[in-house]
N, C-alpha and C positions, 0 to 999 in steps of 0.2 A: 108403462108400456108392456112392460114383461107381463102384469098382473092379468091385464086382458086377453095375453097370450093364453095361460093359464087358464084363466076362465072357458075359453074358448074349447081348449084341452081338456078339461074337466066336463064339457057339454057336446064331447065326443067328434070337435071338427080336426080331421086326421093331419091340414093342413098348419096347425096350431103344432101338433108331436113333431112334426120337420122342424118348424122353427127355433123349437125348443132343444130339438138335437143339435141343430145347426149352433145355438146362442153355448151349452154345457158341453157337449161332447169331447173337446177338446181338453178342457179342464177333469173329467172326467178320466181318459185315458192317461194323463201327466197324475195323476192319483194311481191308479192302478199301477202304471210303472215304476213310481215311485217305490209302492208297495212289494208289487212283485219280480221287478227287473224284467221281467220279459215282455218284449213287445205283443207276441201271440195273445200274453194273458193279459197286455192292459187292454186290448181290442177284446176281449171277451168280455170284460168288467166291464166297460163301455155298454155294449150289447146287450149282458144280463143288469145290467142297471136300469136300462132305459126298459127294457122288457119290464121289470119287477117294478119301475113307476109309473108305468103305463097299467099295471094291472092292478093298481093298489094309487091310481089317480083322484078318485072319488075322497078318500081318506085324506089327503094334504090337506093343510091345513095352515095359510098365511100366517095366523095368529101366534101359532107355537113356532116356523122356523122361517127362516127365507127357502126360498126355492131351490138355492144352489146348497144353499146345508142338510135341507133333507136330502139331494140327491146324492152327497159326500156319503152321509149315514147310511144308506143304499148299497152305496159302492163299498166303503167301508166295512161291512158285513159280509158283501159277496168277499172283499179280498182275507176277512177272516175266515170265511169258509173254504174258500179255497186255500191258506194255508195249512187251516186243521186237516183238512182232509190230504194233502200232500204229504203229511206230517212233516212240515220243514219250518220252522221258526228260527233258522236262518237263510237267507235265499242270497245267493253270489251276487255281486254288484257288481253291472256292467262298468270296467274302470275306461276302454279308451273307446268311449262312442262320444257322438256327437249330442247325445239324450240326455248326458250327465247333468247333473241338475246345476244350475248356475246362480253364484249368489252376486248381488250388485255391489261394485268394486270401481271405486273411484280415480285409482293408480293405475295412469299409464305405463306402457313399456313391453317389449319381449319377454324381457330377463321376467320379472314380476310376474306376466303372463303363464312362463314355463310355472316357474316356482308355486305360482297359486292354483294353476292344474294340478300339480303332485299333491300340495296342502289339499285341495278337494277331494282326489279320488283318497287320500288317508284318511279325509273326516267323512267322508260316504263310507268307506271298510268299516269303517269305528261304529257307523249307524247299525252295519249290518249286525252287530253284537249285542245291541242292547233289547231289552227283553221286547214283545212287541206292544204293551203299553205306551212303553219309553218313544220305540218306532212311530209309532199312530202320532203322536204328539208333533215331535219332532217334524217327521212329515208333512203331515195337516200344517202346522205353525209358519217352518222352515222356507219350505219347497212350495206346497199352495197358499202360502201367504196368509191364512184362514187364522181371525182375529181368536183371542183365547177363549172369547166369551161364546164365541161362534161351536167353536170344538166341545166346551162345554156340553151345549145344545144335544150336541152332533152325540157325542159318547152318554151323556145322560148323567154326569156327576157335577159337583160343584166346579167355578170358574178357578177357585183356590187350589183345586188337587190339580186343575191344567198346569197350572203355573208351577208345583209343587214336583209336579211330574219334570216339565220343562228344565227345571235347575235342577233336576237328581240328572238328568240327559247329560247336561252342560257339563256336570263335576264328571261323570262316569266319562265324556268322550275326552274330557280336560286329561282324567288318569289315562285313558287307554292311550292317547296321544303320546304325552309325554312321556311314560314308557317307553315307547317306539323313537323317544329323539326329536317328534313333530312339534314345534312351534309355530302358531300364528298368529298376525297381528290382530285376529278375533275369533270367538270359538263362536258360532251361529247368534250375532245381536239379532235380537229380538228384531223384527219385523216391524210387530204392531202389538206392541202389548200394552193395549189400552183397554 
């Protein structure tokens, strides 16, 4: 379905770019937010994304990625440019909004709830430390769920250095944690590491 979306998109029917904003968009600015904590700048990423694969649509190419990994590799780039140019490779992480990134958690309760709110916003602080290689991974992997072999793709290195990357993450947010006293029943399990 999507591919004829695409098609359509690529043979310049405008009503095909809605649909397509409509299906990614979302996912899109929950990336950029991730990346840059600001809502202003994920609605721009969104924006200068779809712009920069609208004008560079003819190029995709099903063969080399899925649709939603080129558009990451997109966004991804606009969010490295816009940190270079910011010059901030660290960015403050919103702790009490409702945007906070949520991991699946099988433990009912209040008490549990409070407690694994704090354990969040510590392991989102801890993110905001680590270098932005480490972030991009983390991120990509964590937060948008996006398979290893996917980020691969997306960054242009072997599937081995994701994964290489992801456990140097793990140990570095294990140290910076602990340090600070934080203990949790688990430090970011893998998602989908297949």
């Amino acid at each position: 379905m999507e591919q004829g979306i695409i098609e359509r998109w690529q043979n310049d029917d405008p009503d095909a770019f809605d649909e397509l904003y409509t299906l990614h968009a979302s996912a899109i600015y929950r990336l950029g937010w991730a990346m840059l904590q600001q809502a202003e700048s994920a609605e721009d990423v969104v924006q200068e994304t779809f712009l920069r694969a609208y004008k560079a649509r003819y190029r995709y190419d099903a063969k080399k990625a899925s649709f939603s990994t080129w558009l990451y590799q997109i966004a991804l780039n606009y969010c490295r440019s816009h940190l270079r140019r910011k010059q901030l490779l660290t960015i403050p992480w919103l702790y009490a909004t409702d945007e906070s990134p949520d991991f699946p958690d099988g433990r009912p309760g209040p008490e549990h709830h409070a407690l694994r709110g704090e354990y969040r916003r510590q392991l989102w602080e801890a993110v905001q430390g680590l270098t932005v290689p480490l972030r991009e991974v983390v991120t990509l992997h964590y937060y948008m769920e996006v398979p290893a072999v996917e980020i691969a793709k997306m960054l242009g290195c072997p599937e081995g250095t994701i994964y290489s990357r992801l456990h140097n993450a793990r140990r570095t947010l294990a140290k910076t944690l602990a340090a600070k006293g934080v203990t949790g029943p688990e430090l970011l399990e893998p998602q989908n590491a297949h």
